[in-house]
Structures are given as C-alpha cells and as structure tokens.
C-alpha positions as CSV (number, residue, x, y, z in Angstrom):
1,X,36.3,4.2,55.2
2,X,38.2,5.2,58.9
3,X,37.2,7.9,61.0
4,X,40.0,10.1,59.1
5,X,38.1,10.4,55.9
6,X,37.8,9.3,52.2
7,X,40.2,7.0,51.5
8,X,40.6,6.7,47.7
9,X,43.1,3.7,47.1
10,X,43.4,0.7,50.3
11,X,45.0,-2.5,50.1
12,X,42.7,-5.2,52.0
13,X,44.0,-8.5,52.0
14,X,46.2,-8.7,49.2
15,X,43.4,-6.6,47.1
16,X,43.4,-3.5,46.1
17,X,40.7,-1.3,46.3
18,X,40.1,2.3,44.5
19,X,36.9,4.3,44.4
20,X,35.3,3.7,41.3
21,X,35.3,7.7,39.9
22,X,32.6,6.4,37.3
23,X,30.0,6.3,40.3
24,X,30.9,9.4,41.4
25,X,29.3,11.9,43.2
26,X,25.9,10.0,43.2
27,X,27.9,6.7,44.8
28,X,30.5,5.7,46.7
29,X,31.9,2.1,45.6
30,X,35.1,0.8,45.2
31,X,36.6,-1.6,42.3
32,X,38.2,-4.4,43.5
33,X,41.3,-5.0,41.5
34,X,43.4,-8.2,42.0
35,X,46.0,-8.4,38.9
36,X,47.4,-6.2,36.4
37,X,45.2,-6.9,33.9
38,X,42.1,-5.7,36.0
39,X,44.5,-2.2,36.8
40,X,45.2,-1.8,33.5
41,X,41.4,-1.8,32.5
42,X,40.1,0.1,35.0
43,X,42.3,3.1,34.2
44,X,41.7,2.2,30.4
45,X,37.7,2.3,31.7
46,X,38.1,5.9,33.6
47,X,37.2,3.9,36.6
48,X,40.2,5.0,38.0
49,X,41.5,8.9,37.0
50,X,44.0,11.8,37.3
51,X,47.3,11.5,37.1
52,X,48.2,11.0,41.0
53,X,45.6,8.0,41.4
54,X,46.7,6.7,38.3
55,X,49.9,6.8,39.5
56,X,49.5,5.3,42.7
57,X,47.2,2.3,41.3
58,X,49.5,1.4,38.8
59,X,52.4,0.9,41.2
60,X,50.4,-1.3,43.3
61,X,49.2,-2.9,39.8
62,X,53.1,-3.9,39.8
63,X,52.9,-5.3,42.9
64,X,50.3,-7.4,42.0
65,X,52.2,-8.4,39.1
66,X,55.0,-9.2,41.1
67,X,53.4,-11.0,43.6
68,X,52.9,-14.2,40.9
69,X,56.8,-13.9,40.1
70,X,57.8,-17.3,41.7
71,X,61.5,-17.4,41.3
72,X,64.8,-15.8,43.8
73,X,66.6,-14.1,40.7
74,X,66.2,-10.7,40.6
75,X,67.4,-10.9,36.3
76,X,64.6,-13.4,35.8
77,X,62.4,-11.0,37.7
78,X,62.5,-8.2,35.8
79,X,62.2,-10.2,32.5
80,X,58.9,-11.6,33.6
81,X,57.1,-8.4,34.7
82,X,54.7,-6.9,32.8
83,X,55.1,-3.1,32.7
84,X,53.6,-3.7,29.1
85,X,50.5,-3.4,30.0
86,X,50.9,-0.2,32.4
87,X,52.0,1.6,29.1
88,X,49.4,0.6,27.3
89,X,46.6,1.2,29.3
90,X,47.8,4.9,29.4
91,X,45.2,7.3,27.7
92,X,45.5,9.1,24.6
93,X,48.4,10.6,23.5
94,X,50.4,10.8,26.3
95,X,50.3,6.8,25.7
96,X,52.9,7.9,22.3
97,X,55.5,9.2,24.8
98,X,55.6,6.7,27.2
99,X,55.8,4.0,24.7
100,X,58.9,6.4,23.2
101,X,56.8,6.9,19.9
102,X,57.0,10.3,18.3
103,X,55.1,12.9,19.9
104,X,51.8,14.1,17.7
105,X,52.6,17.5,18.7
C-alpha cells in the first residue's frame, strides 16, 4: 500500500496482485496471480469481484497470457492467445452472452 491509499490491483515484478475480496473487511491480503489460468479462477472463486476489478484483472490476465507468446507475428499471436478462458471464467449468465449463446432472458 503507498501513502495514497488502498490500492486494489498492482503489478510487482511481472505479478499481479489484487486484494483478495473473500478476506474482506476482517483482512487485507492480496492474491498473487501469475498466468491466466490463476485470473481466471480467482474471478471464477469471487476472490476477485465487480465488474470494474474484473475488468481490469482480466486485461492484465491477457497480458500475462501474452507475455509466454514467443514469436514476432502478430497473425500467429492472436491465434495463440487464450481469451477462452476469460469467457469462461465469467459468472452466471452473463457468461451466455459473452460466449454469443442465447440469452436466458
């Protein structure tokens, strides 16, 4: 934490930290989260919640995807990532409309 207050996501060292919500308000701890497997599951977990923070982690959950991407052509790039998993770990039934199935409304 910095003199400016809470922060709720940091990247530290090519990790990226976000206050675990589960603990909360009794603790403050963070979950250290260093691929896109580990984002997915902790927003599938509720360790990470609400739609800005989810937002915000799963972007750098991209990041960490990309950062094992070990080749110069963008094409190949964007074949190998794996936004899969981002729509998948998205709860209930918004999950339906990002995957592009029907609505259950």
């Amino acid at each position: 934490m910095t003199g400016k207050g809470l922060e709720p996501v940091r990247w530290r060292n090519g990790v990226l930290e976000a206050v675990d919500q589960t603990l909360l308000p009794a603790k403050l701890s963070y979950v250290r989260l260093k691929s896109l497997d580990e984002v997915c599951d902790a927003i599938k977990t509720m360790k990470v919640r609400g739609a800005p923070l989810i937002g915000v982690v799963g972007a750098y959950g991209l990041v960490l995807s990309l950062k094992k991407i070990e080749t110069n052509d963008l094409a190949e790039a964007k074949r190998r990532m794996e936004t899969r998993f981002l729509l998948t770990a998205t709860p209930g039934p918004w999950r339906r409309l990002a995957t592009g199935l029907r609505s259950p409304w």
